[in-house]
N, C-alpha and C positions, 0 to 999 in steps of 0.2 A: 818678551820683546816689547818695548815702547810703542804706543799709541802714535801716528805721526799727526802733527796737526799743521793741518794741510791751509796754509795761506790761500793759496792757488781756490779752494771751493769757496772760505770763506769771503774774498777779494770777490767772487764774481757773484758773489749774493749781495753785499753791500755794495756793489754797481747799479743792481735792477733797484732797491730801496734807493741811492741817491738818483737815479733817472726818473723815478718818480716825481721826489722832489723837485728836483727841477722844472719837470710839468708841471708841478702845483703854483711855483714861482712864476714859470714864466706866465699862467692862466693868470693869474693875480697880478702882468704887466711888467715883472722882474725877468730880465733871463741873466744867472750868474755870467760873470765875467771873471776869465785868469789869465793873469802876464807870466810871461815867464821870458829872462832877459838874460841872455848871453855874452858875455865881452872875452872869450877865451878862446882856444882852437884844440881844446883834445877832443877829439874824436868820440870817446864814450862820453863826454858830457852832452855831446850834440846829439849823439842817437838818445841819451836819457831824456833830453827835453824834446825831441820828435814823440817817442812813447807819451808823453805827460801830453802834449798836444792832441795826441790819436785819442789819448784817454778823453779828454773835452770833446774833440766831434763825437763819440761813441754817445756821451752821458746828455748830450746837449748842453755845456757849457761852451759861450762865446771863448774860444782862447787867442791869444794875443801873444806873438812874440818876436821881442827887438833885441835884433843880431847887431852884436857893436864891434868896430875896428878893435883887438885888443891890442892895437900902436897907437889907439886916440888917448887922450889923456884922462884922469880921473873924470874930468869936471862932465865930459860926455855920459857918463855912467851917473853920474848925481841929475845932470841934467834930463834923463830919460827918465829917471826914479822919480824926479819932482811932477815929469807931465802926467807919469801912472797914474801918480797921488792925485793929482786934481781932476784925472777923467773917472765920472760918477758911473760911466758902464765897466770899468776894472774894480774890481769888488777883491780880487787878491793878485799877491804880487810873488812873484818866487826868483831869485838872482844865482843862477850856478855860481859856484865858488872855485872855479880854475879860473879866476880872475888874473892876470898879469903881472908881474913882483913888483908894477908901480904903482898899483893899486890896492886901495886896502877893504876888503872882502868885509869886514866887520863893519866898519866904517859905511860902507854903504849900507849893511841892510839896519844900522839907526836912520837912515834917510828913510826909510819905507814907512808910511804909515802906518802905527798899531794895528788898525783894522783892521789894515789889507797885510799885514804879515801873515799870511798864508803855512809860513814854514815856521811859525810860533819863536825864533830867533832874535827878535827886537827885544832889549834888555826891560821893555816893558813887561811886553808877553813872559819873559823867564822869571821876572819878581812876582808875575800875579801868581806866575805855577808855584813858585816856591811861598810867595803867602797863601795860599790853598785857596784861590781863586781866579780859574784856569783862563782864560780866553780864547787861546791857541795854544793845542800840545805838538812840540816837534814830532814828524810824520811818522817816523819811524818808533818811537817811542809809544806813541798812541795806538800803533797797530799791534805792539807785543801787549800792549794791555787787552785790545780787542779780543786778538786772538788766545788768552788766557783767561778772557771772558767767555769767551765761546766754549771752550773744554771744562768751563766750569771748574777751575784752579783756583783753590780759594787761598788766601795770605792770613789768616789770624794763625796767628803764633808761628807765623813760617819766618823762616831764615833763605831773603834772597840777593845772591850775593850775583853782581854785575859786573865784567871784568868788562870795561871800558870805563873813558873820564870825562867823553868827550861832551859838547851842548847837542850835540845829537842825539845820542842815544845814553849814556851812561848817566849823566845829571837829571836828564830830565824825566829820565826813567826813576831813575831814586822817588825825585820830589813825588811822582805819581803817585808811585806807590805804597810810600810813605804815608799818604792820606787816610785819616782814619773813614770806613765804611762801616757797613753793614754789619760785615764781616770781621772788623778789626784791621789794623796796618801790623803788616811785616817789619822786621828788623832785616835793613836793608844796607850790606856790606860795597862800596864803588871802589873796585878796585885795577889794576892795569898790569901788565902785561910783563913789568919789573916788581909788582910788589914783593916783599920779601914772603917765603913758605906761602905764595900762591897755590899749591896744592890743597894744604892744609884749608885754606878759605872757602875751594872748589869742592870740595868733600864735605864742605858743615852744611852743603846749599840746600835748602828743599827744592828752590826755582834756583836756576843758574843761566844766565846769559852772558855770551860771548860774543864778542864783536871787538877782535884786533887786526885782524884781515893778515890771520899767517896761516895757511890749509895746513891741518892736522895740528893745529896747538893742542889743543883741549881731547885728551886719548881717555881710556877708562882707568886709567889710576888715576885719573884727577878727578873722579866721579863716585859719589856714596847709590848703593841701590835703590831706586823709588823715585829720583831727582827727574826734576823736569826740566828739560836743558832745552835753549834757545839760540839757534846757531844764525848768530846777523852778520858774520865776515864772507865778503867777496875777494874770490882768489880765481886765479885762472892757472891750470895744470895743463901743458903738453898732450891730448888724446886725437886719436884716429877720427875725427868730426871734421864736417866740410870746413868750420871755422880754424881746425887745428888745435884749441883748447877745449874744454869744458869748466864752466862753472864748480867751483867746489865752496865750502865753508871751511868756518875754524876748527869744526869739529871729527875727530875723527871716527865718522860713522858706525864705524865695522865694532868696533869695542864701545863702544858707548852707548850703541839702541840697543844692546841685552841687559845693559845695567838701569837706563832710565825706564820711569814710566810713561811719560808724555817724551816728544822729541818733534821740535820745529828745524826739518833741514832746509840745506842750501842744494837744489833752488825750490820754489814752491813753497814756503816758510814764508818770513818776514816778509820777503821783496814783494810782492804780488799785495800786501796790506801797507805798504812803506804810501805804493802808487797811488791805492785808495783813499787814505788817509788825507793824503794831497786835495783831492775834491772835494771830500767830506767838510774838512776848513774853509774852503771858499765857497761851501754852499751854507756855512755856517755864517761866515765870513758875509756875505749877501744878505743874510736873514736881519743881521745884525746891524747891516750898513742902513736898508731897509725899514728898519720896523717893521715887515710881513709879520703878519701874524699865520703863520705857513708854518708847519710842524717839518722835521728834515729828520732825517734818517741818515745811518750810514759811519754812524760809532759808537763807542759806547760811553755812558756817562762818566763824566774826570769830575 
């Protein structure tokens, strides 16, 4: 039976290390700052960025967030991006992307200052990561390496094959890990959800992550014995909960945690380091705006 590696423990240790830091910042006259700026109306992106905000009063980060008309036009949404950029107590900037079909999502976060790109997004921040000098690793990316840190999962000579393609989590997970360490870089397969003999890829994996957001993709005939599987899809299934659903992943649990060794589920897995990750960069984020000379805690080295 698979190890589980529990996001949920390691998320609330890298809280008290980043609360720290930020004491240390604020004694030193800094208290980080995060925007986080809305122009959309689904419902889960407003409770995501309520939690991101809970997360700032928790850690003592200043947090800041501008709810926009999404009937206003683009120029409202660039216009709010440019006064982030020039207020020096926003140290990071983060834009949900259920942006409006007149607006283009992309487009704005090249508006956002390098610096303050928080969600490592800005084609700047993705060429440093891909020239192996990182600035900002997207959130979600940097947390599966975290927490593959943590279990002490080492990549020399591994084969890790990643069934997503997206800038969230499947590129930038590659470029990561790809990087030569201590340890050696893996030979690292980015694959998706039509590739051809997809099985075939999912069976060569030493590390195997998934992240296509369809509950029960990924069964145990898509799995070799030993593998360490990492399940980043959110799905919602029909159960007996005040909500009505429950939470599930791409993975289908029940045959897959007797064949792997390690096993990161949904929930308690990635999401709970996705959050973290998020503060980590904008207290990195601040360090940097700064010049403190303030050591920060709260990820691990890219």
């Amino acid at each position: 039976m698979a190890t589980i590696l529990d996001g949920e423990a390691l998320a609330a240790r890298l809280r008290e290390d980043l609360r720290e830091s930020v004491e240390r910042l604020a004694d030193a006259g800094v208290r980080p700052g995060l925007a986080t700026v809305h122009m959309g109306d689904d419902p889960a992106a407003e409770s995501y960025v309520a939690m991101k905000q809970r997360d700032c009063a928790e850690l003592g980060i200043d947090g800041t967030h501008v709810d926009l008309d999404p009937e206003a036009p683009a120029s409202t949404l660039h216009g709010a991006l440019a006064d982030l950029d020039a207020d020096p107590s926003v140290h990071g900037i983060l834009v949900q992307d259920d942006v409006p079909d007149h607006v283009d999502w992309r487009a704005a976060v090249r508006r956002i200052d390098p610096e303050k790109d928080v969600d490592g997004l800005h084609p700047e921040n993705v060429g440093r990561l891909v020239a192996g000098d990182p600035r900002f690793v997207p959130c979600t990316a940097l947390g599966i390496r975290a927490l593959l840190d943590e279990y002490g999962i080492g990549f020399a000579g591994a084969h890790v094959t990643v069934v997503n393609r997206s800038m969230i989590v499947g590129k930038p997970l590659a470029a990561l890990l790809s990087r030569s360490g201590d340890s050696g870089a893996p030979t690292v397969t980015v694959c998706h959800s039509r590739t051809a003999d997809l099985a075939a890829k999912t069976r060569a994996a030493d590390v195997l992550v998934v992240a296509v957001d369809s509950p029960g993709f990924l069964d145990g005939s898509m799995v070799s014995e030993g593998t360490t599987v990492i399940d980043v899809g959110i799905g919602r299934v029909p159960a007996d909960t005040e909500r009505g659903y429950e939470l599930v992943g791409d993975v289908d649990a029940e045959s897959v945690e007797p064949k792997a060794d390690y096993f990161a589920p949904v929930p308690r897995g990635v999401g709970p380091m996705t959050r973290v990750m998020l503060h980590h960069n904008t207290v990195e984020a601040t360090r940097l705006q700064t010049g403190m000379a303030v050591d920060t805690d709260g990820g691990p080295t890219v």
